[in-house]
Residue frames as qw, qx, qy, qz and C-alpha x, y, z in Angstrom:
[[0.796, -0.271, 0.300, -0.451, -45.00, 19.97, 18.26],
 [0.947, 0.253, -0.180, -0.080, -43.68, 17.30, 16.19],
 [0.257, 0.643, -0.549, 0.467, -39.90, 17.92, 17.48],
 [0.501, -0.482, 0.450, -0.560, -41.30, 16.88, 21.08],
 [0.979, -0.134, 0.095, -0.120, -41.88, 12.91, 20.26],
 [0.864, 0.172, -0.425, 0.209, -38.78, 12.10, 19.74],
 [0.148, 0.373, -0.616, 0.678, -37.58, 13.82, 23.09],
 [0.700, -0.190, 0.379, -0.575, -40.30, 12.75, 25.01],
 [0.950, 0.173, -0.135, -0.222, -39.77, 9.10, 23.61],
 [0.627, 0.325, -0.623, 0.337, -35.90, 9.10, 24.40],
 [0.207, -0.445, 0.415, -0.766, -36.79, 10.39, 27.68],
 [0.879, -0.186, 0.291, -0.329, -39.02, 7.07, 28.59],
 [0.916, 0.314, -0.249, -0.002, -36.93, 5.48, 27.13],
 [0.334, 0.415, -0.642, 0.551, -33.83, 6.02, 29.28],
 [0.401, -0.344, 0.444, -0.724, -36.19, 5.92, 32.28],
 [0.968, -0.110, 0.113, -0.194, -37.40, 2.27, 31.84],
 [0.773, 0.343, -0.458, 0.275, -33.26, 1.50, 31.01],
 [0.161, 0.530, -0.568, 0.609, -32.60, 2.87, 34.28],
 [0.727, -0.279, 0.407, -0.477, -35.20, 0.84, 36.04],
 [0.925, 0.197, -0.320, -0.056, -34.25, -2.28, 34.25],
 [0.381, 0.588, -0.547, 0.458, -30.46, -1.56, 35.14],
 [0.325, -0.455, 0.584, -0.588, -31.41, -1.14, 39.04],
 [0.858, -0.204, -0.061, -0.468, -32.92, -4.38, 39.00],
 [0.745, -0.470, 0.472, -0.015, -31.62, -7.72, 40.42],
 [0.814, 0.239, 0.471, 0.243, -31.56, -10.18, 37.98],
 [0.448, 0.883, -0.099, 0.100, -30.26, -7.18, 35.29],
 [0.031, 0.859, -0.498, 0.117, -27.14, -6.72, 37.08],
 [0.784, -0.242, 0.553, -0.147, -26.58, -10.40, 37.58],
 [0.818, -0.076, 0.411, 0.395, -26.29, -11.00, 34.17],
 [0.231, 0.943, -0.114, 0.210, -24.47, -7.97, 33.52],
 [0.508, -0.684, 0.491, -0.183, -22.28, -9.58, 35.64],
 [0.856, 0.400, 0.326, -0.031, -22.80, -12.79, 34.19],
 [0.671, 0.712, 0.054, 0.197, -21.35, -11.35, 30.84],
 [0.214, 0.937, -0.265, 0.081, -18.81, -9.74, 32.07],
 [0.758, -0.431, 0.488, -0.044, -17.12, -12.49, 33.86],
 [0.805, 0.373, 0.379, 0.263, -17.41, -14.90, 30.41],
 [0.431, 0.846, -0.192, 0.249, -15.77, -11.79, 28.39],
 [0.065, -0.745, 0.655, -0.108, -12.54, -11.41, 31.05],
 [0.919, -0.058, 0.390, -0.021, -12.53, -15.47, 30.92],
 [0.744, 0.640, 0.138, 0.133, -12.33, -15.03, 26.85],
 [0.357, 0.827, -0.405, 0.154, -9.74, -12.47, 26.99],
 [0.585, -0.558, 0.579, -0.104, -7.71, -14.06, 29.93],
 [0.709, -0.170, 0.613, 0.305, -7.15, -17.46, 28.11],
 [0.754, 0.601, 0.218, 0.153, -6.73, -15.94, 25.06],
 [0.132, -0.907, 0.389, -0.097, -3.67, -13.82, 26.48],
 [0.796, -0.246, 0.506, -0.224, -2.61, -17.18, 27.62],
 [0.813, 0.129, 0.512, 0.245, -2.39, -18.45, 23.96],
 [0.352, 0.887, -0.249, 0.166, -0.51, -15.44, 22.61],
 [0.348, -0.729, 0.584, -0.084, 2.05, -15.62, 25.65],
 [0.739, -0.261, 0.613, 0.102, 2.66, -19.77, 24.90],
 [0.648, 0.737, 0.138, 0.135, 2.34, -19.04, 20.94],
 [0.396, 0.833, -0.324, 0.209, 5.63, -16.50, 21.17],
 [0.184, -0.826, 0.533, -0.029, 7.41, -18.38, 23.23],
 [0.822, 0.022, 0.530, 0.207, 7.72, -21.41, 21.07],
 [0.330, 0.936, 0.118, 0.007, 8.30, -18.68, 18.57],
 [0.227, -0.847, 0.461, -0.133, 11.13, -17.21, 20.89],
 [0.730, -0.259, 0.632, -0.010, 12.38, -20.89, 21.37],
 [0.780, 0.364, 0.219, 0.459, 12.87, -21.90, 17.68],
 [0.268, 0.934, -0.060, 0.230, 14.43, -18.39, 16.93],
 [0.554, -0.666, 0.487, -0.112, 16.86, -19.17, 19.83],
 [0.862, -0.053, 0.490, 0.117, 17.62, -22.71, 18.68],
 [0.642, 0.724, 0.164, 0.189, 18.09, -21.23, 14.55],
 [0.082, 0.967, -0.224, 0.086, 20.03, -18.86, 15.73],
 [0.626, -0.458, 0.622, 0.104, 22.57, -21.21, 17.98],
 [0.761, 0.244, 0.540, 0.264, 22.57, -23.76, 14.59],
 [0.444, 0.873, 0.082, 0.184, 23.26, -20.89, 12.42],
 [0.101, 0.868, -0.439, 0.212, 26.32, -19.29, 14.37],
 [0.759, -0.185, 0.615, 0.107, 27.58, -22.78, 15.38],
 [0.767, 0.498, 0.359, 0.186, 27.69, -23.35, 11.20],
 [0.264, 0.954, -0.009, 0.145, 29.17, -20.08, 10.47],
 [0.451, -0.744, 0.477, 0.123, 32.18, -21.07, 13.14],
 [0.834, 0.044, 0.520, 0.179, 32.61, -24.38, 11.32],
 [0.722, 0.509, 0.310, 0.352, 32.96, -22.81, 8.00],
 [0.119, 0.912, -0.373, 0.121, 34.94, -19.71, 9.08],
 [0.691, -0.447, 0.545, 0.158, 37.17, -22.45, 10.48],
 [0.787, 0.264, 0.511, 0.224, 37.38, -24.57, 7.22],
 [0.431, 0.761, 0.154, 0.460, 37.75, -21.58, 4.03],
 [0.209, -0.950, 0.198, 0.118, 39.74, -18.99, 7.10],
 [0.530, -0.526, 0.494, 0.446, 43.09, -21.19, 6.57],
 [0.577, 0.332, 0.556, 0.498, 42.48, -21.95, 2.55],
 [0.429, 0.837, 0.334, 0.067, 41.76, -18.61, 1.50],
 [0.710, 0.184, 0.031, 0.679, 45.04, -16.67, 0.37],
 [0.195, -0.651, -0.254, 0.689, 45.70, -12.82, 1.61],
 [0.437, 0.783, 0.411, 0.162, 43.80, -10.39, -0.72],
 [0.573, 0.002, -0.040, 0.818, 45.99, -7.76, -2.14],
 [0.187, 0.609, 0.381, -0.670, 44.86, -4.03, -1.39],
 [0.533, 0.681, 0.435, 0.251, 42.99, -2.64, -5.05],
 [0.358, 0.041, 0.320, 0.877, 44.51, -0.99, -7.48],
 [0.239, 0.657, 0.173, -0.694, 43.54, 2.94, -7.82],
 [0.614, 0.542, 0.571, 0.058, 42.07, 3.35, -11.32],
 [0.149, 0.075, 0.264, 0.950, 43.23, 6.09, -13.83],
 [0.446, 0.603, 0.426, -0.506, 39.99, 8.55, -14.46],
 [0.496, 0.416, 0.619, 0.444, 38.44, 7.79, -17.41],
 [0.156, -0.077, 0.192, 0.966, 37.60, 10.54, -19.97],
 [0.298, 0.309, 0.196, -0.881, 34.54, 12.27, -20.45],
 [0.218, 0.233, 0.807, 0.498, 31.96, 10.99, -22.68],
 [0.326, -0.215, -0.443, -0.807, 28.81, 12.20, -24.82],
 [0.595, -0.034, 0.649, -0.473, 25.70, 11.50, -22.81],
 [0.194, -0.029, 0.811, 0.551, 23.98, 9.26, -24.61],
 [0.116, 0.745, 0.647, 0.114, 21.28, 9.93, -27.36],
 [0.050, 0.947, -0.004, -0.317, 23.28, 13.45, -28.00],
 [0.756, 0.608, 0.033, 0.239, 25.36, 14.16, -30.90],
 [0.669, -0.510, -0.262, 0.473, 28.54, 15.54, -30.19],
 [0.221, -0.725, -0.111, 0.643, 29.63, 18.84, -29.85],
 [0.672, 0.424, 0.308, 0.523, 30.75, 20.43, -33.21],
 [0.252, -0.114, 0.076, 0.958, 32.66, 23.93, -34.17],
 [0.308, 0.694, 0.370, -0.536, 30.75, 26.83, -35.28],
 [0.216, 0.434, -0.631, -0.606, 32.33, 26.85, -38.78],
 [0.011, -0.118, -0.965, -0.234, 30.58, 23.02, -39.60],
 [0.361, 0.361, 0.411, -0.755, 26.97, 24.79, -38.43],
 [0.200, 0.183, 0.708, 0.652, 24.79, 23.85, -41.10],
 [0.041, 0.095, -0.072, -0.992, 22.29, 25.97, -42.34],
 [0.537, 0.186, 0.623, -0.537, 18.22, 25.80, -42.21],
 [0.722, 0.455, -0.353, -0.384, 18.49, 24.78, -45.97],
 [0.981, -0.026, 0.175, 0.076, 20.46, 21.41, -44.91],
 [0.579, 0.648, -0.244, 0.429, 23.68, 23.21, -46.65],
 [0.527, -0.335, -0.292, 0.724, 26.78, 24.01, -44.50],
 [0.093, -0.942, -0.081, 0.313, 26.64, 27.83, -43.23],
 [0.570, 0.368, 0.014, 0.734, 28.78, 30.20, -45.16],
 [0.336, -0.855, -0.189, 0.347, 30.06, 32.87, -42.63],
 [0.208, 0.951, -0.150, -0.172, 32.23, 35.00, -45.31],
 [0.406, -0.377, 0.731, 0.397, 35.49, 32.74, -45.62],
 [0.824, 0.526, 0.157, -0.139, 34.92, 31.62, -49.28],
 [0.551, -0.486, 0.524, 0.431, 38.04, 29.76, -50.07],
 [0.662, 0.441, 0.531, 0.292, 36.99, 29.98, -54.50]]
């Protein structure tokens, strides 16, 4: 039984929003509101659109002063600067150790888990 009030409560409740709705004066200023909102957005469209195109208008101007400078000074440093010879090819270098490894060593210099050098049967005494 308890389950029923709240459907029987949303149920008057949509049924006095749909008599409010049908009324005069409701849809008037439902009307009303909706006018003032496409006002709001309208002149706020308005001051994006005049915002980027003083935007668009310096960027335009920066750009002209920028590649107007760049002529001037490729003009000035194009006749002083001397013709670059082409680069020299390098020898390759040799190989190194990474670093923070020791380097390689023979198996005869192995030393042994006593700190002594290994003795693999050559005994030169």
């Amino acid at each position: 039984m308890f389950p029923l009030f709240p459907f029987v409560a949303g149920v008057l409740t949509g049924a006095v929003a749909l008599r409010l709705i049908k009324t005069d004066k409701t849809k008037a200023g439902l009307e009303k509101a909706q006018d003032k909102l496409r006002g709001a957005t309208v002149s706020s469209l308005e001051a994006i659109e005049s915002a980027s195109a003083r935007v668009r208008q310096r960027l335009t101007a920066e750009d002209a002063e920028v590649s107007a400078t760049a002529e001037a000074v490729a003009d000035v440093v194009a006749p002083a600067a001397a013709p670059e010879a082409p680069p020299r090819k390098r020898a390759a270098r040799a190989a190194r150790p990474a670093a923070g490894r020791a380097p390689k060593t023979s198996s005869k210099a192995k030393a042994a888990p006593g700190g002594e050098p290994a003795d693999d049967g050559e005994a030169g005494s």
